[in-house]
C-alpha positions in Angstrom: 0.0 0.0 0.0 1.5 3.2 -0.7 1.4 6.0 1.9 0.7 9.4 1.2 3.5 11.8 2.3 3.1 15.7 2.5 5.5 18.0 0.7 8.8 19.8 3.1 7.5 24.0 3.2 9.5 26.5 1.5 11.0 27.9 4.0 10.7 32.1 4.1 13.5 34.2 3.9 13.2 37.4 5.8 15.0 40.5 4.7 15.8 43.8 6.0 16.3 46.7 4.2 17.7 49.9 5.2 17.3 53.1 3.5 20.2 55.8 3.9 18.8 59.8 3.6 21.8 61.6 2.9 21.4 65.3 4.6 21.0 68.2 2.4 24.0 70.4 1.8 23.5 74.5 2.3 22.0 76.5 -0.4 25.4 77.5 -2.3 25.9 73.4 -2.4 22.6 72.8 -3.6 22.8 75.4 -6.4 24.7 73.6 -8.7 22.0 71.9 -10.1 20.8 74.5 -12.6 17.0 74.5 -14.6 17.8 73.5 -18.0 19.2 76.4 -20.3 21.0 78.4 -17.2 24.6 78.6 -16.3 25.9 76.5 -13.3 27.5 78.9 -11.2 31.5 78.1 -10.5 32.0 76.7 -6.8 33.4 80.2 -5.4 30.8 82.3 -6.9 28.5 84.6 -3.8 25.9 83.3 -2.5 22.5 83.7 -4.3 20.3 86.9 -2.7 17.5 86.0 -0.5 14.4 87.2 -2.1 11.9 89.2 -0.3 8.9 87.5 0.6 5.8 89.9 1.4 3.2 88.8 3.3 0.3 87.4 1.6 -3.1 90.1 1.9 -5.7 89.1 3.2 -9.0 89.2 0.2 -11.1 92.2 0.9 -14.5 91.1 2.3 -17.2 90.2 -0.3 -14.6 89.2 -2.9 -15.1 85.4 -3.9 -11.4 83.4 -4.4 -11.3 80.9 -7.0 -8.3 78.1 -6.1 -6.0 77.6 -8.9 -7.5 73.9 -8.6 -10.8 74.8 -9.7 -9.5 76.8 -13.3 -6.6 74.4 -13.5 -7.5 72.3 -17.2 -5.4 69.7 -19.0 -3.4 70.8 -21.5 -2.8 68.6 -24.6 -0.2 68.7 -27.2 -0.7 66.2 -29.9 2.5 64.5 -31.4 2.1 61.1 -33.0 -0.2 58.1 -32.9 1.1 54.8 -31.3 -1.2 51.6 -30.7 -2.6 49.9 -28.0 -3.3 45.6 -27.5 -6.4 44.8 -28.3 -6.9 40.9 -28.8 -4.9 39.5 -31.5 -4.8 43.1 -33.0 -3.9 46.7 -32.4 -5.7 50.0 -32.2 -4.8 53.2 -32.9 -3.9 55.8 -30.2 -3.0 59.4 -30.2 -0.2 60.1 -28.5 0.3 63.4 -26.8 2.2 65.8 -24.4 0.1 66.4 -21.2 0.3 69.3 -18.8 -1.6 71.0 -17.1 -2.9 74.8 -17.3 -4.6 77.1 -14.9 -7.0 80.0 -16.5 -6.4 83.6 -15.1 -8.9 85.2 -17.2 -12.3 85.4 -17.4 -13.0 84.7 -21.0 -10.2 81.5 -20.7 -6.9 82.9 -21.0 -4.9 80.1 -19.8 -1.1 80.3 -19.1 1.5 76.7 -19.0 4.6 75.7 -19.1 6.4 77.1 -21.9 8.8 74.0 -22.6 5.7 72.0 -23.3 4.1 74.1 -26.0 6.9 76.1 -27.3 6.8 74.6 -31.2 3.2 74.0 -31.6 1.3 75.8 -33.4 -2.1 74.8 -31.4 -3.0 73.4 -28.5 -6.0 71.4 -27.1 -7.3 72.1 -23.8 -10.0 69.6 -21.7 -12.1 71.1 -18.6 -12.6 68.7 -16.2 -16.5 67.5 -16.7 -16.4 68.5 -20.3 -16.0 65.8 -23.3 -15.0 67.9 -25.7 -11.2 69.2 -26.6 -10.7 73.0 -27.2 -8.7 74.5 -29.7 -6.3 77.4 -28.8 -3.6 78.9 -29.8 0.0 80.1 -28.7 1.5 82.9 -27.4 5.0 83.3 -25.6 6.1 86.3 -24.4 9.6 87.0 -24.3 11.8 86.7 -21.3 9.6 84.4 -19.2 8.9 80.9 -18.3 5.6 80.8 -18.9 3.4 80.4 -22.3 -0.7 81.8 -22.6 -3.1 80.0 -24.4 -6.1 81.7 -25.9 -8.6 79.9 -27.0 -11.6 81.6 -28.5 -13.7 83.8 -26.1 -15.8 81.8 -23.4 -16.8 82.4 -20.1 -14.4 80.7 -17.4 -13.6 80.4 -13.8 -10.5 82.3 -14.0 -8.0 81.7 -10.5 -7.6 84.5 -8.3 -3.6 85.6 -8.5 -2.0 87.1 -5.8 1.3 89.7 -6.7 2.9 88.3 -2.9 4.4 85.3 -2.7 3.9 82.6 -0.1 6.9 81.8 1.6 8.7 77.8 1.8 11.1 76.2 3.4 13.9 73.7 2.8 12.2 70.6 3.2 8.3 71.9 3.4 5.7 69.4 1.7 3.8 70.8 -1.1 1.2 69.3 -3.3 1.4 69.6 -7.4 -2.2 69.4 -8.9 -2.0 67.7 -12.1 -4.9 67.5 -14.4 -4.7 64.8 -17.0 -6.9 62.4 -19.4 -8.3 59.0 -18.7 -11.0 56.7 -19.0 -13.8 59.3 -17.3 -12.3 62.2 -18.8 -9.9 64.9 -18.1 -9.7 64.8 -14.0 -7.1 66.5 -11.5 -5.0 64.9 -8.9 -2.5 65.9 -6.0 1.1 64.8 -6.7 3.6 65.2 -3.4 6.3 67.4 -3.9 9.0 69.1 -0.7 11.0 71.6 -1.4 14.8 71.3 -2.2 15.4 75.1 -2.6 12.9 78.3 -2.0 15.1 80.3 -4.7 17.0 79.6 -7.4 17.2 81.8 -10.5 14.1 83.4 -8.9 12.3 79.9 -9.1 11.6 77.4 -6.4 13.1 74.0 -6.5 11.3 71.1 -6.0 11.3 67.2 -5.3 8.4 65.6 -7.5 7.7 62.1 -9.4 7.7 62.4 -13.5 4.2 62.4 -14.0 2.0 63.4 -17.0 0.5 66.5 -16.0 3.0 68.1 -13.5 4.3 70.4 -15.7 2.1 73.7 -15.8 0.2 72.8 -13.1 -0.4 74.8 -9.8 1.1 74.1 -6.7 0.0 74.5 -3.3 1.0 74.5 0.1 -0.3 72.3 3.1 -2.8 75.4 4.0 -3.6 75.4 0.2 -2.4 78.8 -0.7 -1.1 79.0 -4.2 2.6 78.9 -4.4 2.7 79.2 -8.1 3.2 76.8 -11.5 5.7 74.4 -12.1 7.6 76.0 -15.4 10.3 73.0 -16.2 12.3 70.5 -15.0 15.9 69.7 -14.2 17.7 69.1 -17.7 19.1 66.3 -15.9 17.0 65.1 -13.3 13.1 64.7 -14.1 12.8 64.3 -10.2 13.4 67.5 -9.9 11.4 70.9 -11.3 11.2 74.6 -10.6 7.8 76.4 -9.8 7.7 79.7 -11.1 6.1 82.0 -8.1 2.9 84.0 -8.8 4.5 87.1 -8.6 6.7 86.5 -11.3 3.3 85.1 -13.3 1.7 88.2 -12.1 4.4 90.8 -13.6 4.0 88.7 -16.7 0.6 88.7 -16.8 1.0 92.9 -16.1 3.6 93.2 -19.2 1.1 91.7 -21.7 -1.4 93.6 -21.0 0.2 96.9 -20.9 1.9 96.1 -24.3 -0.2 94.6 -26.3 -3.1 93.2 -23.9 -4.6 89.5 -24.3 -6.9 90.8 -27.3 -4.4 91.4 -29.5 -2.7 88.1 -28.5 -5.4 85.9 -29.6 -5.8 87.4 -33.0 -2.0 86.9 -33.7 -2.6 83.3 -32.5 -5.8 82.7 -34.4 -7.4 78.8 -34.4 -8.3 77.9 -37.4 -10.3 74.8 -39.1 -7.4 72.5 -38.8 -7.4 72.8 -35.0 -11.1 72.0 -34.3 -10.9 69.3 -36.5 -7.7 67.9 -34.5 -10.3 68.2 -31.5 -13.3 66.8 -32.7 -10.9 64.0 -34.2 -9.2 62.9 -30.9 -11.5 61.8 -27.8 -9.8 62.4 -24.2 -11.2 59.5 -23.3 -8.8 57.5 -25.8 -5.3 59.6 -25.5 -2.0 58.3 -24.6 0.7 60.4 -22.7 3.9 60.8 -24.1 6.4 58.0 -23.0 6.4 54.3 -21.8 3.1 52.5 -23.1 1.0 51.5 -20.5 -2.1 49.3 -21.2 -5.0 51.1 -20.7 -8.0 49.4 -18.8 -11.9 48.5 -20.3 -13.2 46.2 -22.0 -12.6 45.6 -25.7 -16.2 46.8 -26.4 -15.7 49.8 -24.5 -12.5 50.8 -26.3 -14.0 50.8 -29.3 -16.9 53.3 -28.5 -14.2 55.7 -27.7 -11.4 54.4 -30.4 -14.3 54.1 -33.6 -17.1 56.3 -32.5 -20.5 56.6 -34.9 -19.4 59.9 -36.3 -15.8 59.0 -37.7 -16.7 59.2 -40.5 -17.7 62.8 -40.4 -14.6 63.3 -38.3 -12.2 61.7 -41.0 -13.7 64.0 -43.6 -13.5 66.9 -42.0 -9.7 66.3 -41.3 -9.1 65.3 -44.8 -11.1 69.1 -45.7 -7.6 70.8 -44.5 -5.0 68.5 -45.6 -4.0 71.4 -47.7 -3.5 73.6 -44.3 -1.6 71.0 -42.7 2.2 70.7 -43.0 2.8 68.3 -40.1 1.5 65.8 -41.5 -0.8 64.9 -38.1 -4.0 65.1 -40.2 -4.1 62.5 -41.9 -2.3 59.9 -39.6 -5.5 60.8 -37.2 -7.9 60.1 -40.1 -6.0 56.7 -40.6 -6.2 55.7 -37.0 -10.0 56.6 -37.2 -10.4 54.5 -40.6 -8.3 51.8 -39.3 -10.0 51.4 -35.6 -13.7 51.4 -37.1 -12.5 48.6 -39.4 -11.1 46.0 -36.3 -13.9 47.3 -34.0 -16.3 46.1 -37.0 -14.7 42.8 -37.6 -14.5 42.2 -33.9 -18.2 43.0 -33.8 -18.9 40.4 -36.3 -16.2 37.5 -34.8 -13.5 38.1 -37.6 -10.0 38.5 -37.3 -8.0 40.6 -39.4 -5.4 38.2 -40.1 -8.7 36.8 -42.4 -7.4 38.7 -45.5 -3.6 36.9 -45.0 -6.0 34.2 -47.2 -6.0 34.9 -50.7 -9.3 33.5 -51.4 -10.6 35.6 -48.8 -9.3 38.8 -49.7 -10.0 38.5 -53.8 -13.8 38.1 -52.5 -13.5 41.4 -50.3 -12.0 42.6 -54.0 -14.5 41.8 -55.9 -17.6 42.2 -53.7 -16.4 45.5 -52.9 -16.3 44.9 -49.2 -16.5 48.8 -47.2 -14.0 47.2 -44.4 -11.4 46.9 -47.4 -11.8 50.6 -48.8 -11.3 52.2 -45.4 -8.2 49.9 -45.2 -7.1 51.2 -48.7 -7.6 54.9 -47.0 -6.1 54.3 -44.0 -2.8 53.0 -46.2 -3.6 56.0 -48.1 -3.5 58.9 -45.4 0.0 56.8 -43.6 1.5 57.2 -46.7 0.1 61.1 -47.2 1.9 61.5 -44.0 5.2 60.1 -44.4 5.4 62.1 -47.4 5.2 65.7 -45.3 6.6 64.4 -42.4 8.6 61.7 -42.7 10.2 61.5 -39.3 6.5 61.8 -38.2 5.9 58.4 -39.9 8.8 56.5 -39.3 8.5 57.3 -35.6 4.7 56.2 -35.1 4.4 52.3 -34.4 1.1 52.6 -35.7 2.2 54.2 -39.2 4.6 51.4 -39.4 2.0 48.6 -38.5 -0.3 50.2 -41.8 2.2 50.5 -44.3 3.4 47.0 -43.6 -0.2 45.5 -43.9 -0.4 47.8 -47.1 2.3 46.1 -48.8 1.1 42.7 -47.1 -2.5 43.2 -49.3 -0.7 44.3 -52.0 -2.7 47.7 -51.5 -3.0 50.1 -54.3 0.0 52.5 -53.9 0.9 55.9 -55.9 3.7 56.4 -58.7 7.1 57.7 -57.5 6.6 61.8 -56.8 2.9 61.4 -56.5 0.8 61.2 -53.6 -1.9 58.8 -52.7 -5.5 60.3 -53.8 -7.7 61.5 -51.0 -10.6 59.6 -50.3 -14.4 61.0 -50.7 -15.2 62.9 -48.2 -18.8 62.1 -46.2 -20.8 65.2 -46.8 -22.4 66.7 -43.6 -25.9 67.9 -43.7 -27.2 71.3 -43.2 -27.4 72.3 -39.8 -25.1 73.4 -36.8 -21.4 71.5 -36.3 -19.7 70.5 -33.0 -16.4 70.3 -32.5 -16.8 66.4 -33.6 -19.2 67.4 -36.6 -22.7 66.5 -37.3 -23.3 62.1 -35.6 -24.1 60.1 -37.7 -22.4 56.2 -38.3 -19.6 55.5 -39.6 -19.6 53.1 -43.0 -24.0 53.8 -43.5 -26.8 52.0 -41.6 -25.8 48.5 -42.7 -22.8 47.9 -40.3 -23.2 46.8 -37.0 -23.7 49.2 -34.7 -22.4 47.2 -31.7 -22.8 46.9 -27.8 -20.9 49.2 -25.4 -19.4 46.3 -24.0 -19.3 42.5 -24.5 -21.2 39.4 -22.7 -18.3 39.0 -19.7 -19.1 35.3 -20.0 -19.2 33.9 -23.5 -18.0 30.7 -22.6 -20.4 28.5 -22.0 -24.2 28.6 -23.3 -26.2 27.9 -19.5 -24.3 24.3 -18.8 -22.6 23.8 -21.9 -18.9 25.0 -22.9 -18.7 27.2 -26.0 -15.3 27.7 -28.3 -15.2 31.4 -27.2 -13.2 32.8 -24.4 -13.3 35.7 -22.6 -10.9 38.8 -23.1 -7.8 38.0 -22.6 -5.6 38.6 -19.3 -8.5 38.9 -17.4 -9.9 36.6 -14.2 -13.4 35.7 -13.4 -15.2 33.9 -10.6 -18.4 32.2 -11.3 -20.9 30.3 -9.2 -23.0 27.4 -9.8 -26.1 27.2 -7.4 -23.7 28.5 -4.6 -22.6 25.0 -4.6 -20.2 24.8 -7.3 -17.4 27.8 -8.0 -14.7 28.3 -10.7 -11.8 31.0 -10.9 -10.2 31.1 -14.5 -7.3 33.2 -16.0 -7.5 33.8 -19.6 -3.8 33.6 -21.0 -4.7 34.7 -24.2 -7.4 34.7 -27.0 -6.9 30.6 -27.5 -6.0 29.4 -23.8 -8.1 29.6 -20.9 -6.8 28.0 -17.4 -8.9 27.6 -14.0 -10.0 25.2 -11.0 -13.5 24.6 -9.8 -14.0 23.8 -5.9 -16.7 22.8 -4.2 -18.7 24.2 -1.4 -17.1 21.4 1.5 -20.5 20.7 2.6 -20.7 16.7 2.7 -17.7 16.7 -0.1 -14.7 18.0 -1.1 -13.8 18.7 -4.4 -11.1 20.2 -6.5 -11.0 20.4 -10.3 -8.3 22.0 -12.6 -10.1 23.1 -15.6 -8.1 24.2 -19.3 -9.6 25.2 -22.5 -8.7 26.0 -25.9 -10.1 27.7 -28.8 -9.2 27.8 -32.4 -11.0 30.2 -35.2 -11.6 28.2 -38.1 -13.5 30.7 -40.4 -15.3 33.7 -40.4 -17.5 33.5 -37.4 -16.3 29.7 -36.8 -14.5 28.0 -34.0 -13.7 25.3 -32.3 -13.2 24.3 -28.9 -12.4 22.2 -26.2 -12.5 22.3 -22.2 -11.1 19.5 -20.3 -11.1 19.3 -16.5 -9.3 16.4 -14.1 -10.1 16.6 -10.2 -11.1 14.5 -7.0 -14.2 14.8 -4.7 -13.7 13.3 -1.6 -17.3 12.2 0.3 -17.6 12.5 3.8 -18.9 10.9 6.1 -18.0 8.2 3.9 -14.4 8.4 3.7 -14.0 5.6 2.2 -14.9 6.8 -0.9 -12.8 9.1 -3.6 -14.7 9.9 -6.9 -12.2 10.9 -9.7 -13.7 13.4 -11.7 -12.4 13.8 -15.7 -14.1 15.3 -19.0 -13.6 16.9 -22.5 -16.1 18.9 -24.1 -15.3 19.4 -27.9 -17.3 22.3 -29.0 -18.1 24.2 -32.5 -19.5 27.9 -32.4 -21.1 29.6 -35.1 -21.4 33.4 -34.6 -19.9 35.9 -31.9 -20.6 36.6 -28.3 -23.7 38.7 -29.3 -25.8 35.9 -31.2 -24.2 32.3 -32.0 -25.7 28.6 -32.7 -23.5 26.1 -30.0 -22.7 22.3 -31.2 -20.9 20.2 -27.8 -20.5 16.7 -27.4 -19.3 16.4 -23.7 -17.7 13.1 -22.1 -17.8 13.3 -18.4 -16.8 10.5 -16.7 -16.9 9.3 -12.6 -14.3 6.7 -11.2 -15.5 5.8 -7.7 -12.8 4.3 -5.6 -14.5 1.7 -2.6 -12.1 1.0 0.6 -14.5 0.2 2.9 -14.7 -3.4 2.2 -10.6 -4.1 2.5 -9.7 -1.7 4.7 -6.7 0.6 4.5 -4.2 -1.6 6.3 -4.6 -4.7 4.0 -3.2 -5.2 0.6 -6.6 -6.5 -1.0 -7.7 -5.0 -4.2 -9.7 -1.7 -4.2 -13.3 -1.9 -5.7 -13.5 0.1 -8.6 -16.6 1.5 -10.1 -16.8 3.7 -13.2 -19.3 5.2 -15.3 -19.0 8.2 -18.4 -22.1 10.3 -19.6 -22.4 11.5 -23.0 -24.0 14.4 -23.2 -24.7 15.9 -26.2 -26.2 19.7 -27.0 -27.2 21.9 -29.5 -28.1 26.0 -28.2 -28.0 29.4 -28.8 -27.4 32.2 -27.2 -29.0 36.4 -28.6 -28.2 39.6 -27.4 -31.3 41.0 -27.3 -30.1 44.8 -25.4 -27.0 46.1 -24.2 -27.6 44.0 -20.6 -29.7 40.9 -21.5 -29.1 37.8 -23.4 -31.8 35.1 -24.2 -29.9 31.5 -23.8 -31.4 27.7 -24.4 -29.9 24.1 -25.2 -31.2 21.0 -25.5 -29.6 17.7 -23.9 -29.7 14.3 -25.1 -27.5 12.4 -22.3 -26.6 9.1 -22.1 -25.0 7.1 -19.5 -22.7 3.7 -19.3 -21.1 1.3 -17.4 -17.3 0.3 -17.5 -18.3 -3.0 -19.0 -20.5 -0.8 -21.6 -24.0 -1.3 -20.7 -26.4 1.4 -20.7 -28.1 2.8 -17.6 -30.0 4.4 -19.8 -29.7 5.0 -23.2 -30.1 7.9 -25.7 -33.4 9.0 -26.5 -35.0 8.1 -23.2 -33.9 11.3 -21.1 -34.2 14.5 -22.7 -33.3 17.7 -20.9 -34.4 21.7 -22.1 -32.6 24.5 -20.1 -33.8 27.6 -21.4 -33.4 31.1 -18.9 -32.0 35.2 -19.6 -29.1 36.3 -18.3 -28.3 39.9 -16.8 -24.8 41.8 -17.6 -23.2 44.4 -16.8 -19.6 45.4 -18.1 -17.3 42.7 -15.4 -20.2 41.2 -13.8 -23.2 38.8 -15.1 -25.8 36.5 -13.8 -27.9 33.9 -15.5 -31.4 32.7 -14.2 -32.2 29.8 -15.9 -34.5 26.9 -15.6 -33.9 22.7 -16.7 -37.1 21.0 -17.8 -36.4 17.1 -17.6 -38.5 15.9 -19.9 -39.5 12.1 -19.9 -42.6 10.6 -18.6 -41.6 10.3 -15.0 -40.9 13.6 -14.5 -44.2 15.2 -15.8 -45.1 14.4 -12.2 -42.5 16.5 -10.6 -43.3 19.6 -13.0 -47.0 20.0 -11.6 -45.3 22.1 -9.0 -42.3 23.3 -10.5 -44.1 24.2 -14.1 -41.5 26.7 -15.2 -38.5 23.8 -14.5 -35.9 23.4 -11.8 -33.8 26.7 -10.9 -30.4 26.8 -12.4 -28.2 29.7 -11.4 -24.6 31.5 -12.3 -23.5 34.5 -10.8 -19.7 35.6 -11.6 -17.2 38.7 -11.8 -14.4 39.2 -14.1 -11.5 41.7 -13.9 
């Protein structure tokens, strides 16, 4: 008899680590670290002035402050488009500098950093609560660190500037308040800074994380009085930046107006057509900071109603309207990102890879059909390859420029003679009537493409009991429940490999299963799967007995997620294991008891809404013996389980019903007309 022995545990290393401060040197030490674009002073040079710090006045009674916070705004620079993961494919991303700028005036003068917009020749700013991007342009007045943008004339919540600074210390905790984009739109956050040096060059240097957003933005003390605006960073250290006080952005403020004033500044620095239709092209819902990539949460549905809205479309063609006024070549790489996102959020709509028209077959029958989803690929080519030709450091630096042009050439796309440029493509004509800064909604490709979901079924995998060949997004977990009695936690590696274990509830048994599945598409809208699962329950009071658990389910799906016909044929077999008759202590043979269920199925699952699915199957089981007799054969026991299920974005639940039906059971279903309550609840993040 062989014993069962338990496995040695790792032993755990602890560890002990100790963090040396080093003391700060005196100010003349400290001031060899210059801002970018100043002098370091020699070591025997005199000691910097002090600067004379005023007390700050008190606000005369009756008169309202408005914190920088509250008229602090993101600022947004656009520079490239990059891509982000997306299943098997990639989407499309703008790519942009983000800071942040506070507005002084009351018809939305704004002023930044000028190292982040010094070059551009437009800016896009984001309010906090506000979808849409606003176009403004540039000004930088000579001799200071700071740059004003002047968008057109709106009403604003413009910050109340003192001319007194607020004093610091060495040392003295300060909070950076960085607006930037992200999933719920343009929002601010605190960023800890301390101060290294209250004066240097007339700024203030501080300690403070690279962050998107920092530069530009207001900073504030513990009581949250406004110390001023962070105006660059160390040319050799991004841990370290200089805050321009609000005197200094005061006396700037007073030299504009008494030269020229803010008027005249905005019509030298005009927005024009090309800028709102940069805006209305790029969502700040969907907008990359500059640097690293890091993968951006939401589901794949919910990318794409930001990445390929309704209206791109109208926003492609009203980008492709100013190509003429557009020597950077930015244009028409946005109106290829656009082009190219609709065309992979469409095909993931409809279950269809894009790797599809690597089949020659395939793609002559695009050809010759004249599939839409292959003219906006020819346009998205087309604008990659306008671009390159303006800008071609522009191209060759975007990942997602490269990743067109080399599916261009893949498909053999149609490309212009040497010295030419690609034609542009039609443009969608807008109807009569007022324009936004995205341009008049309407879809994308004309009412016969699908318009979609917001987000996909969390829990595509199985029908109500049987498994499906689709998988859920990839790199994401779920836990599901069966009846409370019966729960599974899954990983999904990837869109073909799913791994998990389903436990039981140890109420009278113990059970552990590891589960794995694996999915293939086939076709268009065709796959193939299987889920296999190998575990032990363990019976108690009788612990005698050990049931070995094992199963494959080979399944074929036609359809996606939304609406799909389900074809299983699942094996599920039980091994029971017998000691009570020998005894653990004797060497007599185990009894041995096995039996395997076929269980056939054929379902379906619609979407009918964006939270509620309509699922049913129907069962044909059959059971065996080891010797091969039937404990009851096919045809005898028939099963229907038929119920809706409830979804949100992460989080389902199905309430279903079985109906047995076979001529005992019409008994049972006097009191149970509607069937037996089947239940699954489950999460996924």
């Amino acid at each position: 008899m062989q014993r069962r022995r338990r496995l040695p545990g790792t032993s755990r290393t602890a560890r002990l680590a100790i963090a040396l401060l080093p003391l700060c040197l005196p100010a003349a030490a400290a001031a060899q670290i210059a801002p970018p674009g100043e002098p370091i002073p020699p070591p025997d040079a005199p000691p910097l002035p002090p600067a004379a710090v005023e007390p700050v006045p008190e606000p005369d009674d009756g008169e309202p402050i408005v914190p920088p916070t509250t008229a602090a705004v993101a600022v947004i620079v656009p520079r490239s488009v990059g891509t982000e993961p997306f299943g098997d494919e990639r989407l499309g991303i703008p790519v942009a500098t983000v800071a942040t700028g506070v507005t002084l005036t009351g018809d939305g003068v704004t002023v930044t950093a000028r190292t982040v917009v010094a070059g551009a020749p437009f800016v896009l700013l984001a309010m906090p609560g506000a979808p849409e991007l606003v176009p403004a342009g540039v000004s930088l007045p000579p001799a200071t660190d700071v740059a004003f943008l002047l968008p057109a004339p709106r009403p604003a919540a413009a910050a109340t500037l003192s001319a007194a600074d607020v004093p610091v210390t060495v040392g003295q905790r300060l909070a950076v308040f960085a607006v930037t984009p992200g999933a719920q739109g343009a929002a601010g956050r605190p960023v800890e800074a301390t101060v290294r040096q209250p004066r240097v060059y007339g700024l203030c240097e501080i300690a403070v994380r690279s962050a998107p957003g920092v530069l530009g933005a207001p900073v504030l003390d513990e009581a949250g009085r406004w110390v001023g605006v962070v105006a660059m960073r160390h040319r050799d250290d991004p841990e370290v930046a200089y805050v321009l006080p609000t005197s200094a952005l005061a006396e700037a403020m007073r030299t504009v107006e008494t030269a020229a004033g803010f008027a005249a500044l905005r019509a030298a620095a005009p927005t024009d057509d090309l800028a709102a239709a940069v805006a209305g092209a790029i969502d700040i819902r969907w907008l990359r900071p500059e640097g690293p990539a890091v993968p951006l949460p939401g589901a794949p549905s919910t990318a794409c109603a930001v990445a390929a809205p309704a209206d791109a479309g109208t926003r492609t063609g009203r980008l492709r309207r100013n190509y003429a006024a557009d020597a950077s070549g930015l244009a028409p790489l946005l109106a290829a990102m656009l082009d190219w996102n609709t065309v992979i959020c469409d095909l993931r709509r409809l279950g269809m890879p894009l790797n599809l028209l690597a089949r020659e077959e395939v793609l002559e029958a695009w050809r010759e059909n004249g599939n839409p989803a292959l003219d906006r690929l020819q346009w998205a080519v087309d604008d990659c390859r306008r671009s390159a030709a303006f800008a071609p450091d522009l191209a060759t630096g975007s990942e997602f420029s490269r990743m067109v042009l080399d599916l261009g050439e893949a498909l053999r796309l149609a490309a212009p003679g040497p010295g030419a440029l690609p034609p542009v493509p039609p443009p969608v004509p807008i109807p009569e009537g007022l324009e936004g800064p995205a341009g008049v909604e309407q879809p994308a490709g004309g009412p016969e493409e699908p318009a979609g979901w917001p987000y996909a079924d969390p829990d595509p995998g199985r029908v109500i009991w049987t498994s499906t060949a689709l998988l859920r997004r990839e790199r994401t977990w779920s836990i599901r429940t069966t009846d409370v009695g019966m729960w599974n936690l899954d990983y999904t590696l990837n869109p073909h490999v799913e791994l998990g274990a389903a436990v039981t509830v140890p109420i009278m048994n113990v059970g552990v299963t590891p589960t794995a599945r694996f999915t293939v598409q086939v076709a268009d809208s065709v796959s193939l799967g299987l889920n296999t699962q190998l575990g032990c329950w363990f019976l108690y009071p009788e612990i005698d007995l050990v049931v070995l658990v094992w199963g494959a389910t080979p399944a074929l799906t036609i359809g996606s997620p939304d609406a799909f016909l389900n074809l299983a044929l699942g094996i599920w077999g039980a091994t029971i294991f017998d000691r009570s008759a020998g005894g653990y202590d004797t060497n007599e043979e185990v009894d041995r008891y096995t039996f395997v269920l076929f269980l056939p199925s054929v379902g379906g699952s619609w979407r009918v809404s964006r939270m509620v699915k309509l699922n049913a199957e129907l069962l044909a089981p059959g059971l065996i013996d080891e010797e091969g007799d039937d404990v009851f054969p096919y045809g005898e026991v028939w099963t229907l389980i038929y119920g809706i299920r409830i979804m949100g974005e992460s989080i389902w639940g199905d309430v279903s019903f079985v109906v047995p039906m076979f001529e005992e059971a019409w008994t049972v279903l006097r009191y149970v007309p509607f069937g037996f309550p089947f239940l699954h609840f489950g999460v996924q993040w």
